[in-house]
LOKE-450636 format. One record per atom (N, C-alpha, C, O): x, y, z. Coordinates in pm, whole numbers, plus 50000, padded with zeros to 5 digits. Layout:
<recs>
XYZ;...
</recs>
This chain:
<recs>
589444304539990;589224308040131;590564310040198;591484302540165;590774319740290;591504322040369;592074313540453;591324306340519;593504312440469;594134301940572;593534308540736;593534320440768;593014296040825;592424297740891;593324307840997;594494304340987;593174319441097;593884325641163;593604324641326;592714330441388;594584315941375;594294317341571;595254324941651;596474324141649;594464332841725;595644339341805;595524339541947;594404343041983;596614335942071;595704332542160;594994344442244;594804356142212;594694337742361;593074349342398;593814358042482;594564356342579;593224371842393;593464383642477;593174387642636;592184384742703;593974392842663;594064398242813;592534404942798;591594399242854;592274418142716;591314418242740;590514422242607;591174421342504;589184426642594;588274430042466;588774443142420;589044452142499;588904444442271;588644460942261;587284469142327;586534465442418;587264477842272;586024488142296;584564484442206;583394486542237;585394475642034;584294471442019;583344463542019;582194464841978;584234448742102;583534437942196;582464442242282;581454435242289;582574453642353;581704456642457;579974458742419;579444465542331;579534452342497;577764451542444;577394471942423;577834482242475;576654469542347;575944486442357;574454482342414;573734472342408;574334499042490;573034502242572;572984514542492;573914519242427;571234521442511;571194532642514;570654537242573;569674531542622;570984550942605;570784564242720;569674567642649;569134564442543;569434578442780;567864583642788;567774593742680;566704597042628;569164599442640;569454607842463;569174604142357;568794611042263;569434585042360;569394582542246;570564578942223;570614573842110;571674579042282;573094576142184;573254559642266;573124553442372;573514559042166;574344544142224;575744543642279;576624549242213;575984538842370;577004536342445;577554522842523;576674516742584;578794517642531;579044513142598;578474504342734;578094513142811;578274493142787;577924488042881;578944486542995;579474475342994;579244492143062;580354489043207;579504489243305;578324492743301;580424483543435;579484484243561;579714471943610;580394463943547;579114468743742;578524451943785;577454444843737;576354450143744;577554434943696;576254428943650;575304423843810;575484423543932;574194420543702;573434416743844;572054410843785;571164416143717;572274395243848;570964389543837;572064376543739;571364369743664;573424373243735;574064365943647;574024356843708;573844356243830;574244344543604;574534329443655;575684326043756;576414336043758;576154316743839;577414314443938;578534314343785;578324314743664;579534313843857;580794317243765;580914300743692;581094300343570;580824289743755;580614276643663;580194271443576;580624263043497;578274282543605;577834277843512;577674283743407;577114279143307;578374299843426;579204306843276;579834300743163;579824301943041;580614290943287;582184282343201;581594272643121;581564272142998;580984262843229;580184256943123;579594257842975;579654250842873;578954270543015;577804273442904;579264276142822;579124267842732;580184280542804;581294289742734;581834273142672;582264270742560;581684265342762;582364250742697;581604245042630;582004236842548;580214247842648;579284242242554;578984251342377;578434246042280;579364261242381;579314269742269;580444266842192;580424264642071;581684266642281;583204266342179;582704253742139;582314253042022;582614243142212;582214227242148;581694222842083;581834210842058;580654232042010;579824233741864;580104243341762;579434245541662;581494250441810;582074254741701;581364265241617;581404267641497;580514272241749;579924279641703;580224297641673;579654307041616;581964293941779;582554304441724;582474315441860;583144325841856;581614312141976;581274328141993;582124338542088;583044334742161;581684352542075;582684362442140;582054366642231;581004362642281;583034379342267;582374387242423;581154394342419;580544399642512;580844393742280;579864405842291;578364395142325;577644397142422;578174386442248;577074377342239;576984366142373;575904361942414;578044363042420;578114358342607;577854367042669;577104363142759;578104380642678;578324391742798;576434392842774;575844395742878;575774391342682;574574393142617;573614386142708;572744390942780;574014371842686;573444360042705;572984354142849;572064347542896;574944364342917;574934357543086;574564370643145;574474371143268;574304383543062;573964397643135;575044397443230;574674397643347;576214397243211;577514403543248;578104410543172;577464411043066;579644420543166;580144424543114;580994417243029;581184405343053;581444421742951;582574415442842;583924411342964;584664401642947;584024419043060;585484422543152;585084409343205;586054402643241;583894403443220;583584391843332;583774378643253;584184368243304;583374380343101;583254367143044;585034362342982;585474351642939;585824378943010;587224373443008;588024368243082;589114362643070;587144371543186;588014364243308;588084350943388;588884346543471;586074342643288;585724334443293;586624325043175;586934313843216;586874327043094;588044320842948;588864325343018;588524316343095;590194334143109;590764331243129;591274320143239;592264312843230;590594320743315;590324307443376;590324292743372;590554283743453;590014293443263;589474277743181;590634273943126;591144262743132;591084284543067;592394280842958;593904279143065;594814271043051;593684292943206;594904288143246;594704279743388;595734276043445;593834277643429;593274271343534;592664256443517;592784247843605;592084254643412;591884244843373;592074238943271;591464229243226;593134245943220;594454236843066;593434235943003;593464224042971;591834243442928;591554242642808;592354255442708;592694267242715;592364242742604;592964249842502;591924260342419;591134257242330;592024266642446;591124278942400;591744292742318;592084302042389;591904294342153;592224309642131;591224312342070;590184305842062;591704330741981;590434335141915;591174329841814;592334326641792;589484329941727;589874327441572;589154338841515;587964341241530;590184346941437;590384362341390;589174357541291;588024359641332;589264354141221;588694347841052;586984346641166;586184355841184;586934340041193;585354341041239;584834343341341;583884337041389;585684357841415;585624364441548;584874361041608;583704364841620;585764348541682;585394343141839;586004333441857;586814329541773;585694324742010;586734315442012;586084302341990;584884299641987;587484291841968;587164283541959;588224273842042;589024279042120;588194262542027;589314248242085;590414248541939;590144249241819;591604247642006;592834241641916;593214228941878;594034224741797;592144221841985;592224205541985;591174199142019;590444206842081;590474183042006;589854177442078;589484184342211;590234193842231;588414182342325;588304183642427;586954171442462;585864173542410;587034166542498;585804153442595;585244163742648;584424170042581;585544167342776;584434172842844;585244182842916;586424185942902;584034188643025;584684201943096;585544196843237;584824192843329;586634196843255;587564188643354;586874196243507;586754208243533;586594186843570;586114187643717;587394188443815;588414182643779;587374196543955;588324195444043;588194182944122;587134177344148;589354179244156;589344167744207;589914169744375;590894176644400;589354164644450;589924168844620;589794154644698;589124145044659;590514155144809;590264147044885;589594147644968;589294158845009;589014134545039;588174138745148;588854147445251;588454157145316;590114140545245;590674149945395;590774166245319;590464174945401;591044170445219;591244183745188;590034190045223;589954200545287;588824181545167;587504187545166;587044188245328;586304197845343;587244181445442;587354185045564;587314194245622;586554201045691;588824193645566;590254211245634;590034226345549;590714236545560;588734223745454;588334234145385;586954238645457;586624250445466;586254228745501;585074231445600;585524233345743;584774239445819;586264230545771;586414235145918;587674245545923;588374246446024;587914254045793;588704266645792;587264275845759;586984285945823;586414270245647;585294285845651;585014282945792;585294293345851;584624274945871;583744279145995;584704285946131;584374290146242;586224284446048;586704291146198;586894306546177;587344313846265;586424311646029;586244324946044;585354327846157;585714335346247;584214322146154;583304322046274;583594329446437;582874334246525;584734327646420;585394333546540;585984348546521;586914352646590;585444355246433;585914368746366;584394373446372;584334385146408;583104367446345;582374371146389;581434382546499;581034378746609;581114401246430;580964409246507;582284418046453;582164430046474;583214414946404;584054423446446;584314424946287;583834417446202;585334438246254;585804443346127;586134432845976;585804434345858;586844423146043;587294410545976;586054401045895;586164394345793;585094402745964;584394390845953;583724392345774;583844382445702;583094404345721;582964406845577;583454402345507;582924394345430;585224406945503;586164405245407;586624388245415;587024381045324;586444385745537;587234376345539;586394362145438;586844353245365;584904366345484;583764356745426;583714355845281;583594344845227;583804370245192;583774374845085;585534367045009;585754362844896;586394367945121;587194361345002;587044345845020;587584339844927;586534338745101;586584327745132;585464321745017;585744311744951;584084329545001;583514324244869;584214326244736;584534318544646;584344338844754;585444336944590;586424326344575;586734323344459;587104318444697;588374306744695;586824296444607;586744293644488;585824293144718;585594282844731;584054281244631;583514270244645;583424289744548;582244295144477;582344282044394;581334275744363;583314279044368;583324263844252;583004255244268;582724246244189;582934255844432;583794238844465;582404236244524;582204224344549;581114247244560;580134241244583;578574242244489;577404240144523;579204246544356;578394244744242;578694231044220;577754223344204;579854226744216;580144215244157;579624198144282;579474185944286;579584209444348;578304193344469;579834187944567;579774176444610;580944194944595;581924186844669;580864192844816;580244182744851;580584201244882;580024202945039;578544213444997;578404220044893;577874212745076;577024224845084;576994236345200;576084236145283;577794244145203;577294255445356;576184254545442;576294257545561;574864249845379;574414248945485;573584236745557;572604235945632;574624226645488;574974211345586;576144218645667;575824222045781;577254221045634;578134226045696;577834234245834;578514235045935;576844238645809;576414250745916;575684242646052;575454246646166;575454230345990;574594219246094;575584209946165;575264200846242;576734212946134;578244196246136;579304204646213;580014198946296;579454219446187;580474220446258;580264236146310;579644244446243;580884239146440;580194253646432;581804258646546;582524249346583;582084269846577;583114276246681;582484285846715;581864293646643;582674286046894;582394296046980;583294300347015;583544296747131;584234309146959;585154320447070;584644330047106;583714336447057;585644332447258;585354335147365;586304349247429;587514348347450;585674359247450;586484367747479;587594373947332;588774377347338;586854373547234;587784380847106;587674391547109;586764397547165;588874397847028;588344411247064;588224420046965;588554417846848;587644432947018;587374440846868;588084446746811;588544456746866;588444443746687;589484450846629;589044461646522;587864461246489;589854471346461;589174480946373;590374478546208;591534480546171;589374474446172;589654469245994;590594482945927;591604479445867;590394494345932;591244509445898;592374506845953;593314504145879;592584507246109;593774500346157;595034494246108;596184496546069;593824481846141;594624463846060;595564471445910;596794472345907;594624476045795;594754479245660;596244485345681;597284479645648;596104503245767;597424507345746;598444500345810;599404497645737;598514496645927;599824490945965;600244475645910;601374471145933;598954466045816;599484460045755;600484464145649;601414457045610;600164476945605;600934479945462;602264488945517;603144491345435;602364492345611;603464497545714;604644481345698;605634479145629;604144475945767;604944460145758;605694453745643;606804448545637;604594455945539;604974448645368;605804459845321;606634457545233;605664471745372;606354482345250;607724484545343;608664488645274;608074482645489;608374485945544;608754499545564;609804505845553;607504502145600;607434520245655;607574526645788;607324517345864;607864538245868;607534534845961;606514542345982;606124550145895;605914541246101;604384545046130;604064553846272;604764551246370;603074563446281;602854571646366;601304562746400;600544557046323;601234564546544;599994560146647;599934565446748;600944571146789;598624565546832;598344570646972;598854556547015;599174548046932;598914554747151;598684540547218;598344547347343;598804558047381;597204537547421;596894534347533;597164524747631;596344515847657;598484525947699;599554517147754;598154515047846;597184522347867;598624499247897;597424497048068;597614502348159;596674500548236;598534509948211;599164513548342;598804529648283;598614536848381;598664536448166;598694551348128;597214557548153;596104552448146;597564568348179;596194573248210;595524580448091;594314582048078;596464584548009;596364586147853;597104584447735;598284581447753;596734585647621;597224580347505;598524588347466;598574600647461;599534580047439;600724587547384;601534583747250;601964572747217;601604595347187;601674591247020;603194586547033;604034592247104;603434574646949;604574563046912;604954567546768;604264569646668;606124568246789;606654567146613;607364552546613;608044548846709;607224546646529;607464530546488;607944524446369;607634528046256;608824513746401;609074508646235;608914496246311;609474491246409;607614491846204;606854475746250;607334469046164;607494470646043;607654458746258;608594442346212;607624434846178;607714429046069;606604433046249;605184417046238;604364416046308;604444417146430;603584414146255;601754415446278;601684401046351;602584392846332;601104399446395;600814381546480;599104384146544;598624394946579;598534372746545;597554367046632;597754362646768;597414350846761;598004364346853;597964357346987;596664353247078;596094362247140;596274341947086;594894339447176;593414351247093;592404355147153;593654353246998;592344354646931;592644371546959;591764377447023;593654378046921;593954395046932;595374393546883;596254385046893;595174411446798;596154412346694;597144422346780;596904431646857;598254416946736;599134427046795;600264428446694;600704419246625;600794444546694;602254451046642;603634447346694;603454449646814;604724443646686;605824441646740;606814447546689;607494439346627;607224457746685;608314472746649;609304473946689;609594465946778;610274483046652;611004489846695;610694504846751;610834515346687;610244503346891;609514520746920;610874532646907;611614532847005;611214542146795;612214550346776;612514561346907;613624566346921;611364564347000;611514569847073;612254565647220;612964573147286;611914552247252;612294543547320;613664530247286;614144522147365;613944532147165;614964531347144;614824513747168;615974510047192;614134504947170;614094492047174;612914486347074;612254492746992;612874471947107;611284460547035;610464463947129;610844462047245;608994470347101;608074467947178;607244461047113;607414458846993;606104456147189;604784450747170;603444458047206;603034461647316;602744459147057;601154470547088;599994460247063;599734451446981;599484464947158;597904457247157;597184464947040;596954476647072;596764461646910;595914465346843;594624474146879;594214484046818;594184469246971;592624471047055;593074486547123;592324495247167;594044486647118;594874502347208;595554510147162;596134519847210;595454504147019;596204514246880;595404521546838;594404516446787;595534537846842;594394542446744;595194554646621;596424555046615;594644560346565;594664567946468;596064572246403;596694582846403;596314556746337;597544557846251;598094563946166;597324568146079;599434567246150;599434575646036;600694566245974;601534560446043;600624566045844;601754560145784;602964569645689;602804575545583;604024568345766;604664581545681;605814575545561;605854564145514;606544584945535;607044583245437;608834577345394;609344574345286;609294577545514;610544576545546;610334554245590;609634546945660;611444553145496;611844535145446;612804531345574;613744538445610;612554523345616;613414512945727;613954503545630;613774503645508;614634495445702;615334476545664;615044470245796;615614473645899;614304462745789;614344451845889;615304443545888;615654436845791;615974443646046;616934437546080;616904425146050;615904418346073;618204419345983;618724405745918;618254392946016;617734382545975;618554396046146;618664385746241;617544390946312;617734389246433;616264397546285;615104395346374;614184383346330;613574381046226;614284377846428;613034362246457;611774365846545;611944368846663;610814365746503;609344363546611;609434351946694;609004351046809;610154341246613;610194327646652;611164333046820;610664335646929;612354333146788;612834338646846;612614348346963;612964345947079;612104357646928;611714369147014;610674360347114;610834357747233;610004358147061;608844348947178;608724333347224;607784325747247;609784332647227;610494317247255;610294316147350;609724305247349;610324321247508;610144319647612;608984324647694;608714325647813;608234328247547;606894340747620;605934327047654;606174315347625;605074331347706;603994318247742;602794324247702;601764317847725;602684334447649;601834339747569;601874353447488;602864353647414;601344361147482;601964378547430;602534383847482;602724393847413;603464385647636;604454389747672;605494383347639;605644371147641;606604395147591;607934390647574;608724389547726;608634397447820;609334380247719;609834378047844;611584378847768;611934375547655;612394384347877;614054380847853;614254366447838;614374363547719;614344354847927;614904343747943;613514334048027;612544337648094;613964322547989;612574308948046;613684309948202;614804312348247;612514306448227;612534302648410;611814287748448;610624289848471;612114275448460;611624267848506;610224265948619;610164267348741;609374262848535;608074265448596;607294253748647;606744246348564;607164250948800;606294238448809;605294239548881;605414244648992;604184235248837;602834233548911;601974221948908;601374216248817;602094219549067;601394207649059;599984208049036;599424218049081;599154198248964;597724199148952;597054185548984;597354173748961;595714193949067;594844177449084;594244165948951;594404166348829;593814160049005;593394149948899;592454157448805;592474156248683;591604165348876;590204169748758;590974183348658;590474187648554;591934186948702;593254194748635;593764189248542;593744191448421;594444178148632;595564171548520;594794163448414;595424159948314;593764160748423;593004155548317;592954163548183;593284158548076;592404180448204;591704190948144;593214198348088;593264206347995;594244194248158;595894202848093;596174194347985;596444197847870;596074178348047;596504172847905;596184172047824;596844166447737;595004176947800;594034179047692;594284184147543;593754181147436;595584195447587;595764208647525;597554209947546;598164204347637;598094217147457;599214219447431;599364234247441;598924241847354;600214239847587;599664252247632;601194254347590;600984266047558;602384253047567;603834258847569;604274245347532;604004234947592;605164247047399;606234237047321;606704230747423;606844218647405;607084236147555;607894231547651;607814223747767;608674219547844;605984222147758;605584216747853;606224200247863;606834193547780;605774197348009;606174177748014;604844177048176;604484184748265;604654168048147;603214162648257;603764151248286;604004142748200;604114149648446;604334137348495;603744131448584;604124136148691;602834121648601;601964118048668;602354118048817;603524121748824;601954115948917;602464117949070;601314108049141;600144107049105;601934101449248;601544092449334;600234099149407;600384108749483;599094094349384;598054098249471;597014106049415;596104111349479;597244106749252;596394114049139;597094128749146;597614135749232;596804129649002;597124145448999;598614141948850;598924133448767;599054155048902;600394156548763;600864165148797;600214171748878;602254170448757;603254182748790;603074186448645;603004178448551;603024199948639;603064203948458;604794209548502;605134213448614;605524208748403;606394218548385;606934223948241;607044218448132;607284239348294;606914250748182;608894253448188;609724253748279;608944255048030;610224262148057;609904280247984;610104285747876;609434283448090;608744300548027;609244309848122;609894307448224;608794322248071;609664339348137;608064340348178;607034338548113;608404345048358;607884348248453;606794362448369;607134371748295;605744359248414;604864371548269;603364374348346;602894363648384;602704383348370;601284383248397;600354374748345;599444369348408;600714372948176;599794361548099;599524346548154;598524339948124;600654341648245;601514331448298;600614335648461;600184326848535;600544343248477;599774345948644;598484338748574;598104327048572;598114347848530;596834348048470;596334336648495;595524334948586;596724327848420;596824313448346;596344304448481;595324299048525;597874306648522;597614298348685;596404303348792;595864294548860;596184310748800;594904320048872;593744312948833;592954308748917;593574311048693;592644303148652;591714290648678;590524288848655;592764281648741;592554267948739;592304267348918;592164257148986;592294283948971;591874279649138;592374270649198;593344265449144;591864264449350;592574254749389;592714240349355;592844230049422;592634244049191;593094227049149;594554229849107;595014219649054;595494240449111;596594240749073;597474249649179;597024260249223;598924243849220;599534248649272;600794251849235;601294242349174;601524260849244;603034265249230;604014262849338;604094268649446;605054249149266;605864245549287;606964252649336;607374255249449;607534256749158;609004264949165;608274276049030;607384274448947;609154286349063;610224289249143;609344296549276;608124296149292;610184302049348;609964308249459;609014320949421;607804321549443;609644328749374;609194343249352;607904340149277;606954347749298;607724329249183;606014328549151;605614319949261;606264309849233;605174318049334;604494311049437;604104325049489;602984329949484;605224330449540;605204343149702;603774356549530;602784362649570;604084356649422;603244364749356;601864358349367;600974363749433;601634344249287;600284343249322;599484340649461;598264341149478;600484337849554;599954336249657;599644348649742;598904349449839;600254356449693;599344373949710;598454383049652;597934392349713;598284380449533;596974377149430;595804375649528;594924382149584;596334362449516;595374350849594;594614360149717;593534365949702;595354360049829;595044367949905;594304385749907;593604391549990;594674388249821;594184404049796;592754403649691;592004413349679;592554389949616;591514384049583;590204383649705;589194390649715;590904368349818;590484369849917;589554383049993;588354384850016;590344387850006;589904403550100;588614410350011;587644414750074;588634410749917;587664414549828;586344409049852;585344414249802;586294398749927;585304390949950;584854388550077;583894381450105;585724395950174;585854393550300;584314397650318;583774404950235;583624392450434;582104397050529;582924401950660;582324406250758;
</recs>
């Protein structure tokens, strides 16, 4: 008899691993495609750990058979095992198929913590907040492929999960997935990029040529942050106001010393501001309760004040987002310093007012 021969497991099957079907001719051919109607991917592995473990030898053609998947699927299930889960697994040429190189006990389980297993349930549910909009498919679809294991194997179930924790955002906005795609790959390749934009103040759209630095989230909306070539500085594009991109062909370098960190150091939200301005507003008690709640700017400090209430102070660049903000909280919040924001919202305020006048 032949000295026994192992070699380890191929990337992928030849042509003559692959199961045969036959056509409505008569010839036999090849099986490719998606399967459908197959077991979860675990309990593939399994079954694949239970066959090598009796040494029964077997290959792609007689699994791909068995689990009605392709040969391409049951390699990717052994590759897995072997480099994901350190079984020792090659083929053995001499009695084509695989087998173990060593002992194995059993099929090794993932091991997590409670706190991991937590921060893994309350990350699928904050897709939740992508919900309606372009994102929400892809984002779900890769989140089962991370996590398809981890709830065959009994660590959570989705839909306990769906009863324990849930997110309502508010005011998100719609974004378009074609978009997102090219000017993400504008960013990674560093390309620069052609767009319409619909400035707020414009009465129509005007095409931007761009070399984009970084993509960011701000308050639940995606925005571009560039170098606009026409304008000759960093701007900032609202996604939601970006339309029909083109990605061209001509290579940038992103500058050595550009920081986001940086760049928006003093913003108090998606406006870039030049320099922080010392910001104080006093707030009542049912305020200062509901501010401290929340961590609105790195920079904040809350100091309690004689008679209820709190002073927030902001070290941030004077910004509409920053009006906004304060506008919000009505007359439970007032502006301190500086001068020039007081005399702004307090004309707001007023031109609010009038709107309502009888």
């Amino acid at each position: 008899m032949s000295e026994l021969s192992l070699s380890p497991v191929p990337s992928a099957q030849s042509e003559s691993e692959l199961p045969l079907t036959t056509s409505k001719k008569g010839r036999r051919t090849r099986r490719f495609g998606v399967e459908q109607h197959s077991r979860p991917p675990l309990a593939r592995m399994l079954r694949i750990h239970d066959l090598i473990s009796r040494n029964s030898h077997p290959n792609c053609t007689s699994m791909a058979a068995e689990f009605e998947v392709s040969c391409k699927t049951v390699m990717r299930d052994i590759d897995f095992m072997r480099d994901q889960r350190q079984l020792p697994i090659a083929y053995n040429a001499l009695n084509r198929g695989f087998c173990y190189t060593k002992p194995v006990s059993a099929f090794p389980s993932m091991t997590m913590t409670e706190g991991e297993i937590v921060a893994l349930l309350v990350a699928q549910k904050s897709l939740e907040q992508y919900k309606g909009t372009a994102f929400e498919k892809p984002l779900n679809s890769a989140f089962q492929k991370m996590t398809s294991n981890l709830e065959e194997e009994g660590f959570f179930s989705f839909q306990d999960l769906n009863a324990a924790i849930s997110f309502r955002p508010v005011g998100y906005a719609i974004q378009e997935l074609r978009v997102f795609d090219i000017l993400s790959q504008a960013v990674l390749e560093q390309r620069t990029v052609e767009f319409d934009y619909f400035k707020l103040t414009g009465k129509k759209a005007e095409r931007r040529r761009v070399e984009p630095y970084h993509l960011g989230c701000i308050d639940n909306q995606w925005y571009l942050i560039g170098n606009d070539l026409v304008r000759a500085g960093i701007r900032t594009f609202a996604l939601t106001r970006l339309s029909n991109p083109k990605l061209l062909k001509s290579i940038f370098q992103r500058p050595k010393n550009f920081s986001i960190s940086d760049m928006m150091a003093s913003s108090f939200s998606a406006f870039e501001t030049p320099k922080p301005t010392r910001v104080v507003v006093r707030l009542d008690a049912f305020a200062a309760r509901l501010a401290s709640e929340r961590v609105w700017h790195k920079s904040q400090r809350i100091k309690p004040v004689a008679g209820g209430g709190a002073e927030l102070t902001l070290e941030v660049g004077l910004a509409p987002d920053l009006e906004n903000w304060i506008l919000g909280w009505g007359t439970h919040a007032k502006v301190l310093e500086p001068h020039e924001l007081c005399e702004r919202i307090a004309s707001i305020a007023r031109s609010m007012a009038l709107q309502y006048s009888l």
